[in-house]
C-alpha positions as CSV (number, residue, x, y, z in Angstrom):
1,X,90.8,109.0,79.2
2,X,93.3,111.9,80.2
3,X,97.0,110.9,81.2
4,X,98.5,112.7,84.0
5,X,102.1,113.1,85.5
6,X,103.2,114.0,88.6
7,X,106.8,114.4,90.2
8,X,106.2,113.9,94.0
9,X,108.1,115.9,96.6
10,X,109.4,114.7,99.9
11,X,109.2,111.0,99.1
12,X,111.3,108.7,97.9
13,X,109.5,107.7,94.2
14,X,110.1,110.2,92.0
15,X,107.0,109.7,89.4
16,X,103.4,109.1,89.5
17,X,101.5,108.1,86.0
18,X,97.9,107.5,86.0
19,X,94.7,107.8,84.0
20,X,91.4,109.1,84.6
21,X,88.8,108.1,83.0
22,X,85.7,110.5,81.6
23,X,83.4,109.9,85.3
24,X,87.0,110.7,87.1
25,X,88.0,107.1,87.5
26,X,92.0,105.6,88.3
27,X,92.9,103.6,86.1
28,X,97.0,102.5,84.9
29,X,98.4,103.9,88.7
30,X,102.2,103.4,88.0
31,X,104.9,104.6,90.4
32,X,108.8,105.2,89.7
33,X,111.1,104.5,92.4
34,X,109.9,104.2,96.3
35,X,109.2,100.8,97.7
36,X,108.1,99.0,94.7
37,X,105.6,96.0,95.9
38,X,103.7,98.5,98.1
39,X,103.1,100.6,95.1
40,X,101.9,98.4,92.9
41,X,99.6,97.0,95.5
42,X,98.2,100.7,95.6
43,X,97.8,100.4,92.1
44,X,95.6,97.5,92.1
45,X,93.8,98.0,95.0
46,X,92.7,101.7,93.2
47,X,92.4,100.5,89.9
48,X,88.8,101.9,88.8
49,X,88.5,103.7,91.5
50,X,86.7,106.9,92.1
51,X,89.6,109.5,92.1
52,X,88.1,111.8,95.2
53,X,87.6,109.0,96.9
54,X,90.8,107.3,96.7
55,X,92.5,111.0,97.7
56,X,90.3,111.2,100.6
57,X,91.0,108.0,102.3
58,X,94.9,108.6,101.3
59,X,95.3,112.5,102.2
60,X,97.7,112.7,105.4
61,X,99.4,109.4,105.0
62,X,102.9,109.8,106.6
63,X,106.0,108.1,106.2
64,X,108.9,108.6,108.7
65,X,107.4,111.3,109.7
66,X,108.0,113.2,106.4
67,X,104.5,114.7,106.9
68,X,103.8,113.0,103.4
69,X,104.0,109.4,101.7
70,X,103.9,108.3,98.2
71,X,100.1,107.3,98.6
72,X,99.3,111.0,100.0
73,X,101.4,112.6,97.0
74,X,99.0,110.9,94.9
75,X,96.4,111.9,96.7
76,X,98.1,115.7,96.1
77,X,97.9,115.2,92.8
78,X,94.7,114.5,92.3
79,X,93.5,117.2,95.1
80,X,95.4,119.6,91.9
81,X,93.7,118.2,89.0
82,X,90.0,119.0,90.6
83,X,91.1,122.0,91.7
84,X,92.9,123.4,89.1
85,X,89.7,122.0,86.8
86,X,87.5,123.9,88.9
87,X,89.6,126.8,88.3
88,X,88.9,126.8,84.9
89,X,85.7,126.0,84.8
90,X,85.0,129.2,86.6
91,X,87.2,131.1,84.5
């Protein structure tokens, strides 16, 4: 299982912690700061879940028109890690 970090932009929590697992499953979603019973909900409604997936149904998510939410910064992050791995992988 790999930890990963990532410090959002745009919204109002200002960390996202979660694992994924070796077949690129969420697991341990944990937000700091933003509205905090909607964020844990996210975290247990994705727990296990496949990673692409969850991005996918979560990429675009707007809040106040910010052109972003907490739930599509996560889905930014993990649109990074799969593409920076690629990345490498073709390297």
């Amino acid at each position: 299982m790999t930890h990963y970090t990532y410090h959002p932009k745009g919204v109002c929590s200002m960390q996202i912690d979660y694992d994924l697992d070796e077949e690129g499953k969420i697991h341990n979603l944990a937000y700091v700061g933003g509205c905090n019973g909607n964020l844990k909900a996210i975290g247990r409604l994705l727990e296990g879940t496949d990673a692409k997936k969850a991005a996918d149904i979560l990429r675009g998510n707007d809040c106040k028109g910010r052109g972003t939410s907490c739930a599509d910064q996560l889905a930014r992050s993990i649109d990074q890690i799969f593409t920076d791995t690629r990345a490498s992988q073709n390297a």
